[in-house]
MARBA-3410 file (N, C-alpha, C, O; in Angstrom, 1 decimal):
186
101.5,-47.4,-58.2,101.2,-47.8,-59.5,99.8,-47.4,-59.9,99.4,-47.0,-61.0 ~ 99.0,-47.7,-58.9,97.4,-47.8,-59.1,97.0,-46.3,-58.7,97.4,-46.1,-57.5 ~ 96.5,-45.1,-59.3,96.1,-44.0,-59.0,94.5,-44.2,-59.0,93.9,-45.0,-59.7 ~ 94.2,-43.1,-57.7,92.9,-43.0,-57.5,92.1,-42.1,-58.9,91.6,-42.5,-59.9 ~ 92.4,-40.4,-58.3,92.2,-39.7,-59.6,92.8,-39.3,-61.0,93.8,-38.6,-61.3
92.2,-39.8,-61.6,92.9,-39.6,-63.0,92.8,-38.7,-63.7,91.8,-37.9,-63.7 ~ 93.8,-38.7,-64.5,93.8,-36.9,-64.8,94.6,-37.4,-66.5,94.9,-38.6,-66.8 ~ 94.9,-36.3,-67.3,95.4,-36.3,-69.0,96.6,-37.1,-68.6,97.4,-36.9,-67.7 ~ 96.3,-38.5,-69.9,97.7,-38.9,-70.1,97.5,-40.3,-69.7,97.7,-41.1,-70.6 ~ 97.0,-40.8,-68.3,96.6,-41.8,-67.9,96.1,-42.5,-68.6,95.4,-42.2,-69.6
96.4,-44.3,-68.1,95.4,-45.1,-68.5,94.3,-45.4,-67.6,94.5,-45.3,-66.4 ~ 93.2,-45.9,-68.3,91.8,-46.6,-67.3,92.1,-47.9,-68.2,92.2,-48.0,-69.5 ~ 92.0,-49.1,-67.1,91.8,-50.8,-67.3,91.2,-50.5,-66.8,91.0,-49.8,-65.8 ~ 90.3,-51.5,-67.8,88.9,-52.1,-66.9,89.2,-53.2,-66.2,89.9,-54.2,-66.2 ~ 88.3,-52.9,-65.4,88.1,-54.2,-64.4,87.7,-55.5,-64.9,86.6,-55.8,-65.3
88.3,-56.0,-64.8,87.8,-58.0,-64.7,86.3,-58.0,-64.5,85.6,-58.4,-65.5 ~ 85.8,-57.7,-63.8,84.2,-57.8,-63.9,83.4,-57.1,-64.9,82.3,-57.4,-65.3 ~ 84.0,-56.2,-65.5,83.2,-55.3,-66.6,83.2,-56.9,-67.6,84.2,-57.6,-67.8 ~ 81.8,-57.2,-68.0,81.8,-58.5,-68.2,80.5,-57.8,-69.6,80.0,-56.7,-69.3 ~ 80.2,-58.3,-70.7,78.9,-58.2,-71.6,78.9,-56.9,-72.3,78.0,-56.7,-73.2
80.2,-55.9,-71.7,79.9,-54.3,-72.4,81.1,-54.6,-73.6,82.3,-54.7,-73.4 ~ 80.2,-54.8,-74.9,81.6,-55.1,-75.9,82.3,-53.9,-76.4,83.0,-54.0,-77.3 ~ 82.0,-52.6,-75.5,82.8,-51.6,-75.7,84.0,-51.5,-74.7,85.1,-51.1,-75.1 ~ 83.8,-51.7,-73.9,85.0,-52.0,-72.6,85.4,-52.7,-72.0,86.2,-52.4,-71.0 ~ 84.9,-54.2,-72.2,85.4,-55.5,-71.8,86.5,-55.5,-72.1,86.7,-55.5,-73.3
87.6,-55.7,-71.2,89.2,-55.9,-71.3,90.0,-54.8,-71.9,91.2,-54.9,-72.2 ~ 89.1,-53.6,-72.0,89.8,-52.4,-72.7,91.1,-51.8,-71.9,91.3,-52.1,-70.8 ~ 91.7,-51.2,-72.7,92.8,-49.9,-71.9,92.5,-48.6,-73.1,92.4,-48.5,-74.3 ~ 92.3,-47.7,-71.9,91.9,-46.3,-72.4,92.9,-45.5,-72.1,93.6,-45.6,-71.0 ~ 93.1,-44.8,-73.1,94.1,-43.4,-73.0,93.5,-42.1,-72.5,92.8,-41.6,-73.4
93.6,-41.7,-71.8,92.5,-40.6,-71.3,93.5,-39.4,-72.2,94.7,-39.1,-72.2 ~ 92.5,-39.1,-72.8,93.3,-37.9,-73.7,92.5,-36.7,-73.5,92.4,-36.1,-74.6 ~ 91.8,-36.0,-72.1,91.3,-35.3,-71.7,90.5,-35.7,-70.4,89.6,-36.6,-70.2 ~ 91.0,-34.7,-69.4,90.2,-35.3,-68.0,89.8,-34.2,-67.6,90.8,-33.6,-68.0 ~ 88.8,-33.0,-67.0,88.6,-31.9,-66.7,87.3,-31.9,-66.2,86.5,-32.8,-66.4
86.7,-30.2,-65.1,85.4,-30.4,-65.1,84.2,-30.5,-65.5,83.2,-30.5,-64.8 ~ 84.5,-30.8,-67.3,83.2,-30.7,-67.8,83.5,-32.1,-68.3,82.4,-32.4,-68.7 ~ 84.3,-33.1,-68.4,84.1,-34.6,-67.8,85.6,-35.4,-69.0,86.7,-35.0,-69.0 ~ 85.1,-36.5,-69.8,86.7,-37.1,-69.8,86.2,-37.4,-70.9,85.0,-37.6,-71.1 ~ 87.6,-37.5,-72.2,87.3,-38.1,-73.5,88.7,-39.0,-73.3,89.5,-38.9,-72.4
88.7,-39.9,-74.6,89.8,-41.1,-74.0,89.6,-41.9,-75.5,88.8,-41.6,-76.4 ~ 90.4,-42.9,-75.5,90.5,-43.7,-76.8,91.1,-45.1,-76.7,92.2,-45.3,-76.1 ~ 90.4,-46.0,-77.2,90.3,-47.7,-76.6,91.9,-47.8,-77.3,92.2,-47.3,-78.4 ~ 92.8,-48.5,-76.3,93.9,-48.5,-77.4,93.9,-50.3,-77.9,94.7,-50.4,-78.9 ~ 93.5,-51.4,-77.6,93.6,-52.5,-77.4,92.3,-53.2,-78.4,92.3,-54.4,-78.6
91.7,-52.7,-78.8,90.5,-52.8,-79.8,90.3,-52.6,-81.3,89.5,-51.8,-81.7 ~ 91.2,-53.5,-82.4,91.6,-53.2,-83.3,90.3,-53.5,-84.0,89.6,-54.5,-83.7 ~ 89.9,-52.6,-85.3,88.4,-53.0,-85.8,89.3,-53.8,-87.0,90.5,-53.9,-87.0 ~ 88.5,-54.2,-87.8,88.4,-55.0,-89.5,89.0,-54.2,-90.6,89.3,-54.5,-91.8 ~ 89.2,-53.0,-89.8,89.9,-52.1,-91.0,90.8,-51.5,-91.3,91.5,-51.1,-90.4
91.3,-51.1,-92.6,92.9,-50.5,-92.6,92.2,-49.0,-92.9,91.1,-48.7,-93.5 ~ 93.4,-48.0,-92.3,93.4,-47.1,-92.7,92.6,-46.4,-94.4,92.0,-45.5,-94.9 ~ 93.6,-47.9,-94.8,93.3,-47.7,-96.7,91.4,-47.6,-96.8,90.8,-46.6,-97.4 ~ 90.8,-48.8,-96.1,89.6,-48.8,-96.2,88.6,-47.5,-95.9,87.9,-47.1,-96.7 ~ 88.7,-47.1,-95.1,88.3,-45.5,-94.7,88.8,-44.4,-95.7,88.1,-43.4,-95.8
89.5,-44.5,-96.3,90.5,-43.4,-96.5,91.5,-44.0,-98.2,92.7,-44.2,-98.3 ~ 90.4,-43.9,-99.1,91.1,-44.7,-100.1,92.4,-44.3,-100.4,93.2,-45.3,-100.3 ~ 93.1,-42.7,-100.8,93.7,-41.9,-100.9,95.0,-42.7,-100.5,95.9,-43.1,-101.2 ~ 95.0,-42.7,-98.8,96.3,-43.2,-98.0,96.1,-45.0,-98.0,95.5,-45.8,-97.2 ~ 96.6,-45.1,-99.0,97.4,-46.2,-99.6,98.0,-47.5,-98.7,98.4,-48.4,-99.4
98.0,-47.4,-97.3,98.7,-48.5,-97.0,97.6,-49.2,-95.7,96.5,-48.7,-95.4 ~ 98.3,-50.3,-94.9,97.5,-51.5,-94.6,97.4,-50.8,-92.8,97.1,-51.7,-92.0 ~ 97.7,-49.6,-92.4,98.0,-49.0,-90.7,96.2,-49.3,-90.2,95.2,-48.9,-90.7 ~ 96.4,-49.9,-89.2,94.8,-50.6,-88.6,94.5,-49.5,-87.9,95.1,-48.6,-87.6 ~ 93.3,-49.8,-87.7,92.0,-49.0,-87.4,91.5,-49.1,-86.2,91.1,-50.3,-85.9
91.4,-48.4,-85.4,90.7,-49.4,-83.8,89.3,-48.9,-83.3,89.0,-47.7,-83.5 ~ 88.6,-49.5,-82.7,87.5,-48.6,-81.6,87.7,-47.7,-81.0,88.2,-48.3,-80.0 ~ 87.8,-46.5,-80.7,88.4,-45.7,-80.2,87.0,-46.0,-78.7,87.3,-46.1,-77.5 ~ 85.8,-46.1,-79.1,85.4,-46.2,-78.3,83.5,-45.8,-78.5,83.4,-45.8,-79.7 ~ 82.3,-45.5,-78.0,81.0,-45.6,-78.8,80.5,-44.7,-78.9,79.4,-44.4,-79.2
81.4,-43.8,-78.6,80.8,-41.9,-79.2,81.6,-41.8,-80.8,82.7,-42.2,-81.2 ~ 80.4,-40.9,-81.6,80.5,-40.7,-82.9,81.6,-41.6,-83.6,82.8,-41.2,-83.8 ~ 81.2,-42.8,-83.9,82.1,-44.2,-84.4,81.9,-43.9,-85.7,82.1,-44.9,-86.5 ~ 81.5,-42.8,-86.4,81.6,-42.4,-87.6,82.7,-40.8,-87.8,82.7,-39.7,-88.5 ~ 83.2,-41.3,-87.0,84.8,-40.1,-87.2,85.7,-41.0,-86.8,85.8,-41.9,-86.0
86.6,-40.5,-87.9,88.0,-40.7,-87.1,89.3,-40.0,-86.8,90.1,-39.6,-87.5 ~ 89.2,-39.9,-86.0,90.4,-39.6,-84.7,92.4,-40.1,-85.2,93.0,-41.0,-85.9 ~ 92.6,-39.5,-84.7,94.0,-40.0,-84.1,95.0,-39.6,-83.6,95.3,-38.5,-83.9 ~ 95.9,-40.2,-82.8,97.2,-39.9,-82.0,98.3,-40.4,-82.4,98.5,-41.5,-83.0 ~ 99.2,-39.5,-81.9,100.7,-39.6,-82.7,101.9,-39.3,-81.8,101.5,-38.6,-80.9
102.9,-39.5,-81.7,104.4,-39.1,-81.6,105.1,-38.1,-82.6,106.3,-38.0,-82.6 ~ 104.6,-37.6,-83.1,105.0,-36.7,-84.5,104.8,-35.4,-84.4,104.5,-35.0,-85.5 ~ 104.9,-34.4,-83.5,104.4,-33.1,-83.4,105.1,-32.5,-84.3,104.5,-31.9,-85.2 ~ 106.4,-32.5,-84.1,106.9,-32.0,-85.6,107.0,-32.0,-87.0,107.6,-31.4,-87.9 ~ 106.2,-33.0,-86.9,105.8,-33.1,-88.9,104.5,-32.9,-88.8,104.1,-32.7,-90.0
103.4,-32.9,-87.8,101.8,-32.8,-87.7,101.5,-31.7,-87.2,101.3,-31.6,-86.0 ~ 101.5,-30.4,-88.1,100.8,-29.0,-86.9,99.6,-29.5,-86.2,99.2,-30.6,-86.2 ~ 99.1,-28.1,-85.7,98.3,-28.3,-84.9,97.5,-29.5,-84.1,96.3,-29.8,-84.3 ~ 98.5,-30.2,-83.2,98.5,-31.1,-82.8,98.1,-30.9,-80.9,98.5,-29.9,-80.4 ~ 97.5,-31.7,-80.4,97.8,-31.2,-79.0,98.4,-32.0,-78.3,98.3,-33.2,-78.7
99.1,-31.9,-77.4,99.8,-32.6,-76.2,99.2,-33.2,-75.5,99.1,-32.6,-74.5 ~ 98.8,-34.1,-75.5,97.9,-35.2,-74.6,98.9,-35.3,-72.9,98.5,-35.0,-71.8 ~ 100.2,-35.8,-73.4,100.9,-36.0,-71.9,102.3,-36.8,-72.5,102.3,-37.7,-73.3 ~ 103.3,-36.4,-72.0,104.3,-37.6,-72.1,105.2,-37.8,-73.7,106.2,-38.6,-73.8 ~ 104.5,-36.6,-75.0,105.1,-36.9,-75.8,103.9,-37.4,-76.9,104.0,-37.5,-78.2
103.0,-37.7,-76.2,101.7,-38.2,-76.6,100.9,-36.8,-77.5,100.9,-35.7,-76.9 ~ 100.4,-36.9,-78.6,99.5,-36.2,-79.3,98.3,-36.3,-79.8,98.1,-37.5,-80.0 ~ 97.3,-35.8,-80.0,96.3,-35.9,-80.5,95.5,-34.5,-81.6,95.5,-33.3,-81.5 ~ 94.9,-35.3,-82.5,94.7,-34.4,-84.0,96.0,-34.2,-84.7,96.9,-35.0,-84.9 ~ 95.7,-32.9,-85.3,96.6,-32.3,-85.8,95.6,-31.9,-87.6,94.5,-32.2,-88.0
96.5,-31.3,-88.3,96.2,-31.3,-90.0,95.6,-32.5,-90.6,96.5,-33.2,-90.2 ~ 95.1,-33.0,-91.0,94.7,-34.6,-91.4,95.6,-35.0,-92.7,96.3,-36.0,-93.1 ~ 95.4,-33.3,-93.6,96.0,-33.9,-95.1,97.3,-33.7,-94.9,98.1,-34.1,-95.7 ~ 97.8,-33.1,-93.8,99.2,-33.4,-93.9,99.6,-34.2,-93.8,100.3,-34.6,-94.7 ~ 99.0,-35.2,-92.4,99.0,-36.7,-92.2,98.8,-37.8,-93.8,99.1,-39.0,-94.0
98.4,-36.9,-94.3,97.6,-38.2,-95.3,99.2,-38.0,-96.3,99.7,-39.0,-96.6 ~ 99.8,-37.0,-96.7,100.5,-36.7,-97.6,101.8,-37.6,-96.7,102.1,-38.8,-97.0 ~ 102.5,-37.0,-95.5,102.9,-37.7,-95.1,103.4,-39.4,-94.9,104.5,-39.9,-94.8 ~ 102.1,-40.0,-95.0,102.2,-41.2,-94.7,102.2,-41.5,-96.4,102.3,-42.7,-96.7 ~ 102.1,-40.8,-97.1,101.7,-41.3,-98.7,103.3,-41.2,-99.2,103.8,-41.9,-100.0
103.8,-40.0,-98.5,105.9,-39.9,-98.2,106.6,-41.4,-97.7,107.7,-41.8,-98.1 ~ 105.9,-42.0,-96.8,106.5,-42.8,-95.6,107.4,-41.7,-94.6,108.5,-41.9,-94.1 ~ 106.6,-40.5,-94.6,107.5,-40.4,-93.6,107.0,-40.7,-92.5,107.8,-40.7,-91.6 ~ 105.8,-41.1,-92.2,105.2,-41.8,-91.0,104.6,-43.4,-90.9,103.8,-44.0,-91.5 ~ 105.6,-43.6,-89.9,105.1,-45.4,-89.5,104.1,-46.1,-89.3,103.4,-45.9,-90.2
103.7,-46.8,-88.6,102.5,-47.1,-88.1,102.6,-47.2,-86.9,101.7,-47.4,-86.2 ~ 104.4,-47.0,-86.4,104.6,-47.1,-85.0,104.2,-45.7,-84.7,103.7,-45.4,-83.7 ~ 104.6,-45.0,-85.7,104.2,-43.2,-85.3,102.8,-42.9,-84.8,102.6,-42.1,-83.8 ~ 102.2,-43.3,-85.3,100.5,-42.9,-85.4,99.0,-44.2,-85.3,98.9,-45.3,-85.9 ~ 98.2,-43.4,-84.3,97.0,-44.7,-84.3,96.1,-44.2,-84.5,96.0,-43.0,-84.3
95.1,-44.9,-85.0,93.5,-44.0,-86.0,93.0,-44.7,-85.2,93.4,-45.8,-84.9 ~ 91.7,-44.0,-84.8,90.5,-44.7,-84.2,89.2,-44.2,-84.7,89.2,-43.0,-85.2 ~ 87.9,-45.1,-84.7,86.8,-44.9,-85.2,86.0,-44.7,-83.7,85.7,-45.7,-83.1 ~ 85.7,-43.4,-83.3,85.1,-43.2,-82.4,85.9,-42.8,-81.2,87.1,-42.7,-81.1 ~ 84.7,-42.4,-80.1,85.9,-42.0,-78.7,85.2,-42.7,-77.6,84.1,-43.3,-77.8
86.0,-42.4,-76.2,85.3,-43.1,-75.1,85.0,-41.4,-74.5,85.7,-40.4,-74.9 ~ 83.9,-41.3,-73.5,83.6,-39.9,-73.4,82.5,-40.3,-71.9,81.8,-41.3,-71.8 ~ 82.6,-39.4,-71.1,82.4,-39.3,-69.9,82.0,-38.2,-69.8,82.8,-37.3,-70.2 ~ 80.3,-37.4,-69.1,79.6,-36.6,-68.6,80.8,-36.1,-67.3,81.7,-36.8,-66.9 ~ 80.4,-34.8,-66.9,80.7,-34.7,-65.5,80.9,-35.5,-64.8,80.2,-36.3,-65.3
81.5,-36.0,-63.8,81.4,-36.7,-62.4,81.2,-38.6,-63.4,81.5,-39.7,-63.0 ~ 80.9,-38.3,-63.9,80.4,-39.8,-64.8,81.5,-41.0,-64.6,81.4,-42.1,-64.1 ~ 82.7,-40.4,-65.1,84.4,-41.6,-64.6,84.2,-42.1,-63.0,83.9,-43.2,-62.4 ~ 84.4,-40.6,-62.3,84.7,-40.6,-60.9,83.3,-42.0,-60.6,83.7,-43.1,-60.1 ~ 81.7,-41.6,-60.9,81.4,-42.4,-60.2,81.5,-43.9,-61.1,81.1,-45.0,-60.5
81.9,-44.0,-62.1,82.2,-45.7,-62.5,83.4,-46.1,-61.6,83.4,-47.1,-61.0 ~ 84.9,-44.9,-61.4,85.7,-45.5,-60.2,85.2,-45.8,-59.2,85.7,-46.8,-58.5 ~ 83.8,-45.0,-58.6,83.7,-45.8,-57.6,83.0,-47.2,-57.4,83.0,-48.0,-56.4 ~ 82.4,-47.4,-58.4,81.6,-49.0,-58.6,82.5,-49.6,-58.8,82.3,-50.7,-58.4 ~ 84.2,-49.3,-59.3,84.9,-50.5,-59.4,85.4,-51.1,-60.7,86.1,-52.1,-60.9
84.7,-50.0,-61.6,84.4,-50.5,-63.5,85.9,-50.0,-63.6,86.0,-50.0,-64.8 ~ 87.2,-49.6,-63.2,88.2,-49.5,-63.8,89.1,-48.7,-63.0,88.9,-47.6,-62.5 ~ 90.2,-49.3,-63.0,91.8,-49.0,-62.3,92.3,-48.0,-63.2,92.4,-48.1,-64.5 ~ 92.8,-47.1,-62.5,93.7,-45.9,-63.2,95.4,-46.1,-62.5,95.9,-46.2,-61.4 ~ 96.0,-45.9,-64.0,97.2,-46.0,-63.9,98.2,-44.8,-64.8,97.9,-44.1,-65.7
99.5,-45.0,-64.0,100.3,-44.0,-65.2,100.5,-44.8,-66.3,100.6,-46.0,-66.4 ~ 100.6,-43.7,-67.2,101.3,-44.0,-68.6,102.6,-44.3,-68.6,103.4,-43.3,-68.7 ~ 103.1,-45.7,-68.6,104.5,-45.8,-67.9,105.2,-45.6,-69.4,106.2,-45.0,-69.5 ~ 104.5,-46.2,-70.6,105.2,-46.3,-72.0,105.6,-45.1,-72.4,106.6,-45.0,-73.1 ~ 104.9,-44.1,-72.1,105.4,-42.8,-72.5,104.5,-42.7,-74.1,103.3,-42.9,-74.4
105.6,-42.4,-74.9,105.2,-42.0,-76.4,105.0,-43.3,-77.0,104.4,-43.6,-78.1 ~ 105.7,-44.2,-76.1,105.4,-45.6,-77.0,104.2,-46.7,-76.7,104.0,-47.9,-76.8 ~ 103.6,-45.9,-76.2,102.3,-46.5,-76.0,101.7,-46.3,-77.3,101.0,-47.3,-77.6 ~ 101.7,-45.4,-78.3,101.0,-45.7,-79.5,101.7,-47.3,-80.4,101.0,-47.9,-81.2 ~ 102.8,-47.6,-80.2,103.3,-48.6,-80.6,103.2,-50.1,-80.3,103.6,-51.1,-80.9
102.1,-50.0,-78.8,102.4,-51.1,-77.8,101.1,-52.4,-78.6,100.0,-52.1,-79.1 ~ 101.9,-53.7,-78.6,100.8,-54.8,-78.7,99.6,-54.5,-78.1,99.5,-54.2,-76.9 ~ 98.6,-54.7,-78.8,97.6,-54.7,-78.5,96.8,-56.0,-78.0,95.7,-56.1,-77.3 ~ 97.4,-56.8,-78.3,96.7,-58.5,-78.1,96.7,-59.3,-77.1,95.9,-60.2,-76.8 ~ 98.0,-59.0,-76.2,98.4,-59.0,-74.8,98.3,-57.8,-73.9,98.3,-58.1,-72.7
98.2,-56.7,-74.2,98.2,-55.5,-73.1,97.3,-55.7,-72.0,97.9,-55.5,-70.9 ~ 96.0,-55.9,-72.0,95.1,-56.3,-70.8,95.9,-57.0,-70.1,96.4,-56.7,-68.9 ~ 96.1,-58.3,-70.9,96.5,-59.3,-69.5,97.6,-59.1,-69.1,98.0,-59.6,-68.1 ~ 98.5,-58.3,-69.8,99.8,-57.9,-69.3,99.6,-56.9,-68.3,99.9,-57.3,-67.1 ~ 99.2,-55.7,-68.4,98.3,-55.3,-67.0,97.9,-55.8,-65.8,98.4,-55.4,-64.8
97.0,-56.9,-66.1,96.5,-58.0,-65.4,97.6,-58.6,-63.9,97.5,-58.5,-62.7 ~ 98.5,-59.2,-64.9,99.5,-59.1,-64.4,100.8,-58.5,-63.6,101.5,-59.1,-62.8 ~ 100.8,-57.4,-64.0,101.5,-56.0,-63.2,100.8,-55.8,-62.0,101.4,-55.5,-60.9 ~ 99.4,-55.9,-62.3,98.8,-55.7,-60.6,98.9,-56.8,-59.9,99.2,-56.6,-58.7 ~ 98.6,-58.2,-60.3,99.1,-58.7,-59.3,97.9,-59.5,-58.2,96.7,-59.2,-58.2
98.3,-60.5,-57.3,97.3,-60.5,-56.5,96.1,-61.1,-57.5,96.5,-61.5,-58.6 ~ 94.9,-61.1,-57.1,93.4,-61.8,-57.6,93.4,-61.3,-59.4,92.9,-61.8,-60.4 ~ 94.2,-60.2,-59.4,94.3,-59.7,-61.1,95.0,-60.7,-61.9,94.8,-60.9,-63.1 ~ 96.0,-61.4,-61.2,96.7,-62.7,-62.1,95.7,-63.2,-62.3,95.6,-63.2,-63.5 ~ 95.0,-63.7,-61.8,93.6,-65.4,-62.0,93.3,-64.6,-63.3,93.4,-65.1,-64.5
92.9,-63.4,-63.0,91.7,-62.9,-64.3,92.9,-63.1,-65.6,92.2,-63.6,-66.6 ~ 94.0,-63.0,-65.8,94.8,-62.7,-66.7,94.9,-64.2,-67.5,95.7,-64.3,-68.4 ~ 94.3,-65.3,-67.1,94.3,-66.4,-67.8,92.8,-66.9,-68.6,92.6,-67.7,-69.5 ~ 91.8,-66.1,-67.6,90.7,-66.3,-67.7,90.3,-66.0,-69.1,90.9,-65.0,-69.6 ~ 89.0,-66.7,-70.1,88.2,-66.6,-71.4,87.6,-65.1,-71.0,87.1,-64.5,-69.9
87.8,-64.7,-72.2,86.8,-63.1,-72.5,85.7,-63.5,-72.1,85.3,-62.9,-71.1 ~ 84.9,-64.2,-72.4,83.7,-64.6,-72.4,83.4,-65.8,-71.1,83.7,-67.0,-71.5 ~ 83.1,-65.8,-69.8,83.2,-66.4,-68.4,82.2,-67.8,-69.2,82.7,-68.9,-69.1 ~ 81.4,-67.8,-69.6,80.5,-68.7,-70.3,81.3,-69.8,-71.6,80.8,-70.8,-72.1 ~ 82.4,-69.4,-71.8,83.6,-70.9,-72.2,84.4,-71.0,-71.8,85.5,-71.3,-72.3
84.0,-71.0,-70.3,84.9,-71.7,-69.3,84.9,-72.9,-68.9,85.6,-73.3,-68.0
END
């Protein structure tokens, strides 16, 4: 279940100790690029304050907004299950997409032909130098795993997924899966 090297498609949980970084405390990242010039990825469990509508007066409806993560938090991003109605889109892994046309997207969803189960917006990305992941794997800052959801990982609760994780591993990872975000309202 638990992979060492991580590669496109994967998730990275953080570790239980990643404690005070309010960018990846309890996060799950989608690595939506792993290679040797280093890793880009997108917080999926970090919903911000905002609707799509708010960014984006145009597209009309209430589809939430997330952290993607603390590189350029003034773009937004997003991933989809939709290759066929989104050109130029890329294949992340599994069915999984990323980009694509935007105004298509925007007409699209102004159609309903796209859900909110279909597609997730993020403000910003998670992003990694060379060698940079590899050595936070080795400090321990985060477990890599497969993408067991497949394409429905863009669909998945966000509010439980950590500790649901938590739980899948198992062992000292249960304790943490009950534990306060914050060790100090304990």
């Amino acid at each position: 279940m638990i992979t060492i090297k991580p590669k496109r498609g994967d998730l990275l949980i953080a570790e239980p100790t990643i404690i005070g970084d309010s960018s990846f405390n309890r996060s799950i990242i989608l690595l939506a690029d792993h290679n040797e010039e280093g890793s880009i990825g997108f917080i999926l469990n970090k919903p911000l304050e905002y609707t799509i509508n708010d960014l984006v007066p145009e597209i009309e409806v209430p589809f939430k907004v997330y952290n993607g993560g603390p590189v350029e938090q003034d773009n937004l991003y997003f991933i989809h299950k939709v290759p066929e109605l989104i050109p130029n889109s890329v294949e992340i892994s599994l069915g999984v997409f990323w980009g694509g046309d935007f105004n298509n997207v925007a007409e699209l969803i102004a159609n309903n032909e796209i859900k909110e189960t279909d597609i997730r917006f993020f403000l910003g990305y998670s992003g990694w130098e060379v060698n940079q992941l590899e050595n936070e794997l080795k400090t321990n800052s985060w477990l890599v795993t497969e993408n067991i959801y497949k394409k429905d990982i863009i669909a998945k609760d966000y509010e439980s997924f950590w500790k649901e994780k938590m739980l899948e591993f198992g062992g000292e990872y249960s304790i943490w899966s009950n534990a306060p975000e914050n060790p100090n309202y304990n």
